[in-house]
FITORRO-212522 format. One record per residue: residue number from 1; x, y, z of N, C-alpha, C, O in turn. Coordinates in Angstrom, 2 decimals. Layout:
# residues N
   seq       n.x       n.y       n.z      ca.x      ca.y      ca.z       c.x       c.y       c.z       o.x       o.y       o.z
   NUM         X         Y         Z         X         Y         Z         X         Y         Z         X         Y         Z
...
This chain:
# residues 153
   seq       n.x       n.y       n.z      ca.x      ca.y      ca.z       c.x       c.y       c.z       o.x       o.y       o.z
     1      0.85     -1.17      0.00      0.00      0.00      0.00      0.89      1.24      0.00      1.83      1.08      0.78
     2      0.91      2.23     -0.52      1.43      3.48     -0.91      1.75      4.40      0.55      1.07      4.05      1.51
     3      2.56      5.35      0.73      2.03      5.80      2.24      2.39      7.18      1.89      2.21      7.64      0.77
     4      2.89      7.85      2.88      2.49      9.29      2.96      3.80      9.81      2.09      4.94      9.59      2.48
     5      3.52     10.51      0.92      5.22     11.12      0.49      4.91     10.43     -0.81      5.19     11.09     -1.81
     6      4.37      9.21     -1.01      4.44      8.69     -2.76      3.32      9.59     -3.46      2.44     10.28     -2.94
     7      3.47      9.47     -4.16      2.77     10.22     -5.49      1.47      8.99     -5.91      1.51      7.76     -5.92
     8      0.34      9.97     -6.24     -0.81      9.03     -6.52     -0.38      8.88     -8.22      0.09      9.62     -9.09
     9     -0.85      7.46     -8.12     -0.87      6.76     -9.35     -1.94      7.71    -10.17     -2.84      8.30     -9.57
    10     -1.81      7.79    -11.29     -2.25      8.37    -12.74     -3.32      7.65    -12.89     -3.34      6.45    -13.17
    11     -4.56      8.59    -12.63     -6.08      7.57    -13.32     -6.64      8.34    -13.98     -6.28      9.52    -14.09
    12     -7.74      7.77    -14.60     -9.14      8.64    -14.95    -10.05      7.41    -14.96    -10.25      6.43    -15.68
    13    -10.63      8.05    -13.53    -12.06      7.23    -13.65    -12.98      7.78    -13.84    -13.04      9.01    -13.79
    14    -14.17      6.85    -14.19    -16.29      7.61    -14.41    -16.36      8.08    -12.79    -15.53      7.74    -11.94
    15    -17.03      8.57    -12.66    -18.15      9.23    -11.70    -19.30      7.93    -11.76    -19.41      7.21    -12.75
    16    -20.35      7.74    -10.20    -21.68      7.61    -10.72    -22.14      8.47    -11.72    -22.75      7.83    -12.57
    17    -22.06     10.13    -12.06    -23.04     10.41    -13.08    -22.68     10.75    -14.19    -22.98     11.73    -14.89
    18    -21.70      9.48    -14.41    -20.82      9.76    -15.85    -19.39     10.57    -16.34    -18.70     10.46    -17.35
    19    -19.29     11.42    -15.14    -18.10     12.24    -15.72    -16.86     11.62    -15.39    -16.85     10.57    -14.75
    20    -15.55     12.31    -15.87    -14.54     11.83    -15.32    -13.43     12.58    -14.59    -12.83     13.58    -14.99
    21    -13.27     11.90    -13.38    -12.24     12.52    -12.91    -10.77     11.86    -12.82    -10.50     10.67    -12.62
    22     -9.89     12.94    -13.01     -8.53     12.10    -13.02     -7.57     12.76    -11.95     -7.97     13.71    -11.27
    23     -6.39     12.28    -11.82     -5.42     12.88    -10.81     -5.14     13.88    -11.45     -4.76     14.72    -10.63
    24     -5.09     14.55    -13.09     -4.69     15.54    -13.78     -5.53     16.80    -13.18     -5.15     17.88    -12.73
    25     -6.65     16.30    -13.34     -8.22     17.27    -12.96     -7.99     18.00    -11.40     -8.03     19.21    -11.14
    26     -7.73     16.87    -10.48     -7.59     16.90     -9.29     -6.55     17.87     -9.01     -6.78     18.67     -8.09
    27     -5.20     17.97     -9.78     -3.94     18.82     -8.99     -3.94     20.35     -8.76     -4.05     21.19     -9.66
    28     -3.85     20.50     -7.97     -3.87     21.63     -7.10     -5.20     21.82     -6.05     -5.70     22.82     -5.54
    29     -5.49     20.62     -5.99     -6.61     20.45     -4.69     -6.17     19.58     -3.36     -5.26     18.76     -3.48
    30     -6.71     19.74     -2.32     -6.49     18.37     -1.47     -7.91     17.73     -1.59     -8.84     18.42     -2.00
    31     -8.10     16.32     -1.21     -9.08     15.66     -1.86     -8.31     14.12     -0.83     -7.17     13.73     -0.59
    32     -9.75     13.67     -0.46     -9.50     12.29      0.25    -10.25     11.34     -1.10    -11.22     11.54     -1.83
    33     -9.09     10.07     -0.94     -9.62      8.94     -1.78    -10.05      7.78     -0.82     -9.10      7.27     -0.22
    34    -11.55      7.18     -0.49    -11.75      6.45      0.64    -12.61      4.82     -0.56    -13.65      4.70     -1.21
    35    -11.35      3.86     -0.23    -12.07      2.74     -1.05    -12.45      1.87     -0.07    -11.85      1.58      0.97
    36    -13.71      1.41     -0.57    -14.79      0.45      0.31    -15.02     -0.81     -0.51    -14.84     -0.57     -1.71
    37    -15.39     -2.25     -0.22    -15.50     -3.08     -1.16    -16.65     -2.91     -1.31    -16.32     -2.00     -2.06
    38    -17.71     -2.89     -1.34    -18.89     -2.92     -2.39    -20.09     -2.22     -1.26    -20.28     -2.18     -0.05
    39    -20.90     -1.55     -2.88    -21.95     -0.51     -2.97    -23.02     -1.36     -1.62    -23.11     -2.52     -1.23
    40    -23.71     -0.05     -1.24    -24.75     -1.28     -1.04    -24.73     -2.33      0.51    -25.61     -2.99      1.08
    41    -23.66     -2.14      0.71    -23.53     -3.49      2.11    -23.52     -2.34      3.17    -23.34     -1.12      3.07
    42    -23.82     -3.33      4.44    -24.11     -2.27      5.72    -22.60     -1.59      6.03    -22.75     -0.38      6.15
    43    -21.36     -1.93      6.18    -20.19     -1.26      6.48    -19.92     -0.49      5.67    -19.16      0.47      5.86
    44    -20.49     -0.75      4.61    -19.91      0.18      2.99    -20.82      1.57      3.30    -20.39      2.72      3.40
    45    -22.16      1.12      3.42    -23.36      2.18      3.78    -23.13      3.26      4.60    -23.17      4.47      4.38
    46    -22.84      2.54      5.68    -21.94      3.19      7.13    -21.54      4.55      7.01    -22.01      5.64      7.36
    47    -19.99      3.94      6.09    -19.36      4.72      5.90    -19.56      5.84      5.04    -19.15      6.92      5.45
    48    -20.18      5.77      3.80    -20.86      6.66      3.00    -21.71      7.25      3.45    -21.76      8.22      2.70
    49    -22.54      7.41      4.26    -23.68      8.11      4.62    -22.81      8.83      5.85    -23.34      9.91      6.14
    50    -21.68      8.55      6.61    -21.36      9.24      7.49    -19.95     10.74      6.79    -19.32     11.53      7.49
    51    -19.93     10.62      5.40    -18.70     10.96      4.72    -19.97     11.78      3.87    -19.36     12.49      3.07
    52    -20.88     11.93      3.75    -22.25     12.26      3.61    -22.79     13.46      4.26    -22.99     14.60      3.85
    53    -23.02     12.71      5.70    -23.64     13.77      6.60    -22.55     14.85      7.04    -22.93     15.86      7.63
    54    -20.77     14.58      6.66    -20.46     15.43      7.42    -19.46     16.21      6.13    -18.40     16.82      6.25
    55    -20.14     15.96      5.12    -19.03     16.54      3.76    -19.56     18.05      3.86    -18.63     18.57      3.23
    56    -20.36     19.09      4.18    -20.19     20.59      4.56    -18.96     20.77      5.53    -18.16     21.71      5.50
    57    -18.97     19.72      6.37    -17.79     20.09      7.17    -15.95     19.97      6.13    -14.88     20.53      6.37
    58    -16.35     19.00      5.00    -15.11     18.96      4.53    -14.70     20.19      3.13    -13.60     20.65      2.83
    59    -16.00     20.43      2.53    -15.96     21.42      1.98    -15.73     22.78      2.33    -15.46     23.58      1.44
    60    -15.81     23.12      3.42    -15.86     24.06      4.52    -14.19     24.79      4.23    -13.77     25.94      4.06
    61    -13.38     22.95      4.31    -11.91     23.46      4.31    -11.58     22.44      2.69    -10.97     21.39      2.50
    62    -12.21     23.24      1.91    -11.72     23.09      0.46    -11.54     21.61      0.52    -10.58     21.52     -0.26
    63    -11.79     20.39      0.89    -11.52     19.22      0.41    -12.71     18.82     -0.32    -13.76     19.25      0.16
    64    -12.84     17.95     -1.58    -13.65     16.57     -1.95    -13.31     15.71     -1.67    -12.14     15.52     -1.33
    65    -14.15     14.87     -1.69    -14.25     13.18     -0.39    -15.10     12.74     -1.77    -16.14     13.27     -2.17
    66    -14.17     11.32     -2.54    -14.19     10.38     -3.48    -14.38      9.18     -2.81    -13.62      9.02     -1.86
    67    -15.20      8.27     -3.05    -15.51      6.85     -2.90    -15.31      6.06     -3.90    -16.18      6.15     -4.76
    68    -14.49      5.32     -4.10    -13.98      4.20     -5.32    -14.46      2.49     -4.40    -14.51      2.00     -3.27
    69    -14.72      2.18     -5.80    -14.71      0.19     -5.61    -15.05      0.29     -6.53    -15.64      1.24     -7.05
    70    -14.57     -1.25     -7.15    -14.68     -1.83     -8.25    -16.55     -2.35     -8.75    -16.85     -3.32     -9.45
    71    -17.15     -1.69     -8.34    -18.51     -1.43     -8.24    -18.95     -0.80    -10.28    -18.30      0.07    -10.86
    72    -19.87     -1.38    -10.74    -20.03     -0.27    -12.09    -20.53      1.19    -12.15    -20.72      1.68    -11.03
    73    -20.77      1.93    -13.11    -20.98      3.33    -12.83    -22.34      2.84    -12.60    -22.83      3.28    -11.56
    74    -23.21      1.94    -13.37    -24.75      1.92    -12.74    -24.95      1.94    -11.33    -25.59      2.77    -10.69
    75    -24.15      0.63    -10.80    -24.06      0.08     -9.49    -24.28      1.15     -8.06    -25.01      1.15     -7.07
    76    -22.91      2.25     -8.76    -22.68      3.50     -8.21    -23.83      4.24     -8.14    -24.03      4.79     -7.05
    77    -24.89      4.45     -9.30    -25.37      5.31     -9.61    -26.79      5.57     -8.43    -27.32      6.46     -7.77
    78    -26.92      4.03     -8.74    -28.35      3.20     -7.51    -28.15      3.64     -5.85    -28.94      3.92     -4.95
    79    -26.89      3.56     -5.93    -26.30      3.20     -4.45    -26.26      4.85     -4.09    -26.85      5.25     -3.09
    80    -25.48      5.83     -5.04    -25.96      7.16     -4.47    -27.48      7.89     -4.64    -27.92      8.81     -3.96
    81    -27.90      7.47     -5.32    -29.49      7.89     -4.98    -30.09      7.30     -3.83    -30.56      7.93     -2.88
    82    -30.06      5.94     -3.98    -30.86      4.88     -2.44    -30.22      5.77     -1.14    -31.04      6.15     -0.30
    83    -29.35      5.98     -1.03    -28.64      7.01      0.07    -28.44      8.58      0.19    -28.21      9.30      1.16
    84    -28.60      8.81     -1.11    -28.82     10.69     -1.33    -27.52     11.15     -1.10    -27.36     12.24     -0.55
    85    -26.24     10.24     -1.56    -24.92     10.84     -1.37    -24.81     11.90     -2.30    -25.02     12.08     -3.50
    86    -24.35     12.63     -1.18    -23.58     14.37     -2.18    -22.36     14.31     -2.84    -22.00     15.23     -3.57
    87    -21.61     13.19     -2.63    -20.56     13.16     -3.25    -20.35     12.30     -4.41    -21.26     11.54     -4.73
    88    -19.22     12.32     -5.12    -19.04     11.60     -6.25    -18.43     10.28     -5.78    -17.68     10.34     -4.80
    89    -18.67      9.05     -6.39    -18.55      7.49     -6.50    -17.55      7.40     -7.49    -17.97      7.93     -8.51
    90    -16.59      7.01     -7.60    -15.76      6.97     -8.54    -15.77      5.01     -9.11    -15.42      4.17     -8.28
    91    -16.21      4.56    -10.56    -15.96      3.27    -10.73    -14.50      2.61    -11.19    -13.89      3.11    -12.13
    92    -14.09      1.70    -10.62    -12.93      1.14    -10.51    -13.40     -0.42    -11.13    -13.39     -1.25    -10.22
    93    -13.79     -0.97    -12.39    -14.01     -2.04    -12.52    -13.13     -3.00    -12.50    -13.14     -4.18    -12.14
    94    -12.11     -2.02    -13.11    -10.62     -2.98    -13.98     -9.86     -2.63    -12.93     -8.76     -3.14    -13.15
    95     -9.82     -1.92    -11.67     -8.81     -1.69    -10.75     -7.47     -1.09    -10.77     -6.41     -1.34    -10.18
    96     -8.10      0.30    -12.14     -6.58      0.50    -12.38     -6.36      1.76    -11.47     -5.57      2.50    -12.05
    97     -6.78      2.34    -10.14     -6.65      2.81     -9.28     -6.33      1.76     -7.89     -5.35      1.66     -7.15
    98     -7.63      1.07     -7.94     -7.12      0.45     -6.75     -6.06     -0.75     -6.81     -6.08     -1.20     -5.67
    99     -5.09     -1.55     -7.61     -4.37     -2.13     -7.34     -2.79     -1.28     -7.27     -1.78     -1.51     -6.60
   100     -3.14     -0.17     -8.33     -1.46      0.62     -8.09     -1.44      1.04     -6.56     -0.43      0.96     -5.86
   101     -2.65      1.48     -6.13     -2.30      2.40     -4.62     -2.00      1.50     -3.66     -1.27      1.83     -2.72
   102     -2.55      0.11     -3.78     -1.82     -1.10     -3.07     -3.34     -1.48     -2.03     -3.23     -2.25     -1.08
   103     -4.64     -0.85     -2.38     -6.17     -1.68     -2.44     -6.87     -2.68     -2.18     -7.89     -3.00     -1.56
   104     -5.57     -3.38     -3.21     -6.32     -4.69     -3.59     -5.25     -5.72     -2.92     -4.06     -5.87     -3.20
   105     -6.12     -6.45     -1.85     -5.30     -7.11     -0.87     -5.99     -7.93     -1.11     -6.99     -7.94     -1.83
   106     -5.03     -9.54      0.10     -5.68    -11.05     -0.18     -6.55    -10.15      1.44     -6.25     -9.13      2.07
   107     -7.64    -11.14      1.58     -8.42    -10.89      2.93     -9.03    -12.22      3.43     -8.89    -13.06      2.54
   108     -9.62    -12.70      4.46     -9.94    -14.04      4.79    -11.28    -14.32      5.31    -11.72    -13.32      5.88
   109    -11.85    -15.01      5.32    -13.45    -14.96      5.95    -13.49    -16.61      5.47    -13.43    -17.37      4.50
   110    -13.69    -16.51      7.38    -14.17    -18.37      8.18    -12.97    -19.01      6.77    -13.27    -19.81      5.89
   111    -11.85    -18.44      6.97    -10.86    -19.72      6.96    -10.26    -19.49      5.35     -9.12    -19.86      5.05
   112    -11.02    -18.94      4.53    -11.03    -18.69      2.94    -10.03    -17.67      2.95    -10.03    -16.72      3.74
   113     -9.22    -17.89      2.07     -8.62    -16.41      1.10     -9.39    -16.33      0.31    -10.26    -17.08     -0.12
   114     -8.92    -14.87     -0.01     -9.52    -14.54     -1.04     -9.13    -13.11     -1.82     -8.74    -12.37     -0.92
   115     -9.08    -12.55     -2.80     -7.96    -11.28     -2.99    -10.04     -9.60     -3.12    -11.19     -9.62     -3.56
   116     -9.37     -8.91     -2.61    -10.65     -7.75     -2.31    -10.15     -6.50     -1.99     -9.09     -6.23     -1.43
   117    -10.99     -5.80     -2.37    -10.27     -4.12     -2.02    -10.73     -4.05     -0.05    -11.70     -4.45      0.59
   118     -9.22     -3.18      0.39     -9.15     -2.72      1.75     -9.81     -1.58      1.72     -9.72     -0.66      0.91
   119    -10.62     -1.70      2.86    -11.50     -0.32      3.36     -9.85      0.17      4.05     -9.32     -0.22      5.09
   120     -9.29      1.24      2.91     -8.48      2.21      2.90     -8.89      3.12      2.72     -9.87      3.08      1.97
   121     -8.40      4.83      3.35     -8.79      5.99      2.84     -6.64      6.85      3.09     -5.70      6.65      3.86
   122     -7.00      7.95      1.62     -5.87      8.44      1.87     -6.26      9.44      1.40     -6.93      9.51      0.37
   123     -5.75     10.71      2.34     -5.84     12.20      1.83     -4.55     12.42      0.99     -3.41     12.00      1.20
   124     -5.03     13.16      0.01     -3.50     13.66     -0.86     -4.02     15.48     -0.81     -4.89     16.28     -0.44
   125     -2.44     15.28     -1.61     -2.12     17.13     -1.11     -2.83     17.58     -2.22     -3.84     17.14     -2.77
   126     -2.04     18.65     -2.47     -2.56     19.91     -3.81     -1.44     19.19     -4.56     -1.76     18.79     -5.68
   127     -0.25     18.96     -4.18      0.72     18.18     -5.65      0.45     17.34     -5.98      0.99     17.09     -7.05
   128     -0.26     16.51     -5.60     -0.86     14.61     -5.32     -0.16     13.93     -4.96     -0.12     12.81     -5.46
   129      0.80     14.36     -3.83      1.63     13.31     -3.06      0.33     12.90     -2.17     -0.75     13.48     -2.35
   130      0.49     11.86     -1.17     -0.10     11.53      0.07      0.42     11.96      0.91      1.64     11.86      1.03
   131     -0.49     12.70      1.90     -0.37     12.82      3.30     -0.46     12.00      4.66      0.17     12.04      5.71
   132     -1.71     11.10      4.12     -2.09     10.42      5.38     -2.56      9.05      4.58     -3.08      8.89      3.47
   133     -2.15      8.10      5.63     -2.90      6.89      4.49     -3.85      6.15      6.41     -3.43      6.21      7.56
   134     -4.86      5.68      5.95     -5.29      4.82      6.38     -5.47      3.53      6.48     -6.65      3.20      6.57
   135     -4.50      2.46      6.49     -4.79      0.68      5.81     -5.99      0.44      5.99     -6.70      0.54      4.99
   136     -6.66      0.03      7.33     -7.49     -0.41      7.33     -8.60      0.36      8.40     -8.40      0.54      9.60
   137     -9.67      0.72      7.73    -10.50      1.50      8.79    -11.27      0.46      9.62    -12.01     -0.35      9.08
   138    -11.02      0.50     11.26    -12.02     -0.36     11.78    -13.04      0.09     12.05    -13.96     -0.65     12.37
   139    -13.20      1.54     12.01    -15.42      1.80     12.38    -15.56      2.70     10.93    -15.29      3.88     10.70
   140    -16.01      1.82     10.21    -16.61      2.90      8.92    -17.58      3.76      9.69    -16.92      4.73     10.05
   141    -18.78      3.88     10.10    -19.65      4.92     10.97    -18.93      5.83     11.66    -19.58      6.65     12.30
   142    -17.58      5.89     11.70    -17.28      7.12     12.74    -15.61      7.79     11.41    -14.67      8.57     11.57
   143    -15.95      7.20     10.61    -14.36      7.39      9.52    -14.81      8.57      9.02    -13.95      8.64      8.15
   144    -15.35      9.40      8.88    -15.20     10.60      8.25    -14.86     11.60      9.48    -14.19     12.62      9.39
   145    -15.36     11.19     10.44    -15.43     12.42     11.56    -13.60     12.58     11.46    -12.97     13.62     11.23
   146    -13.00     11.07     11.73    -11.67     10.99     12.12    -10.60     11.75     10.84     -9.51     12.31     10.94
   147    -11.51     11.48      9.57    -11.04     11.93      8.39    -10.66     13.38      8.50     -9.51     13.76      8.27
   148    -11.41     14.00      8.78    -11.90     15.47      9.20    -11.13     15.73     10.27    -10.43     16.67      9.88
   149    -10.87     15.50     11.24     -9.68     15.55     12.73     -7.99     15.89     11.93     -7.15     16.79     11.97
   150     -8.20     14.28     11.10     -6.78     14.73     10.65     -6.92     15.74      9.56     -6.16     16.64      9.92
   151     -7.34     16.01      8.70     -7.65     17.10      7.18     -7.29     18.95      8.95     -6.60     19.98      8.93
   152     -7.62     18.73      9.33     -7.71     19.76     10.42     -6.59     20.24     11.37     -6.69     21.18     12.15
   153     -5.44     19.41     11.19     -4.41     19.42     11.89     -3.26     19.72     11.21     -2.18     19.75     11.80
């Protein structure tokens, strides 16, 4: 996984509502990238609706707050309406964001491997280095507040 000081990998992904954003688009902003494995599930929900309720607070101090998984732009599209997210969903089908940033990990459940994107989040600067990386978030419901603590310091 990438950490604070590397340079974000070169993308251009869809949006849920079609557009695209890339790291080109992005430079000269700070901007958190927070990947979840899939649309739709209660931890995934969690976390989106709490990165949701408190994105005035992140806009406040000039950041956008991006949600990526390998989810489709439809997938995306359902999942921010069913929830009324204000923010943009970024689709990652082919994973050419989330395996460079280091994402896409093996993970285990009752005994199985298995390879899946890490509920990771990383703020990057205005150059698109990283500042802060997160490996693994253990309370999606409380990850934006903490997001916001550090963006603040």
């Amino acid at each position: 996984m990438l950490q604070p000081g590397d340079k974000v990998p070169d993308f251009a992904l869809s949006t849920d509502s079609g557009e695209t954003v890339s790291a080109k688009s992005l430079k000269g902003q700070r901007y958190v990238l927070y990947f979840y494995p899939k649309d739709d599930t209660p931890g995934c929900t969690k976390e989106a609706c709490g990165f949701r309720d408190n994105l005035p607070a992140f806009e406040g101090i000039g950041v956008r707050v991006f949600g990526i998984s390998a989810d489709s732009q439809a997938a995306h599209g359902k999942f921010v309406k069913k929830y009324d997210l204000n923010f943009s969903l970024l689709a990652d089908p082919q994973r050419q964001l989330i395996e460079p940033i280091g994402a896409w990990v093996e993970k285990s459940m009752y005994g199985k491997k298995y390879m899946g994107i890490a509920r990771a989040t990383f703020i990057v600067d205005a150059k698109g280095k990283i500042e802060k990386v997160w490996e693994k978030v253990a309370k999606p419901e409380n990850h934006a507040i903490e997001v916001l603590a550090a963006l603040r310091t």
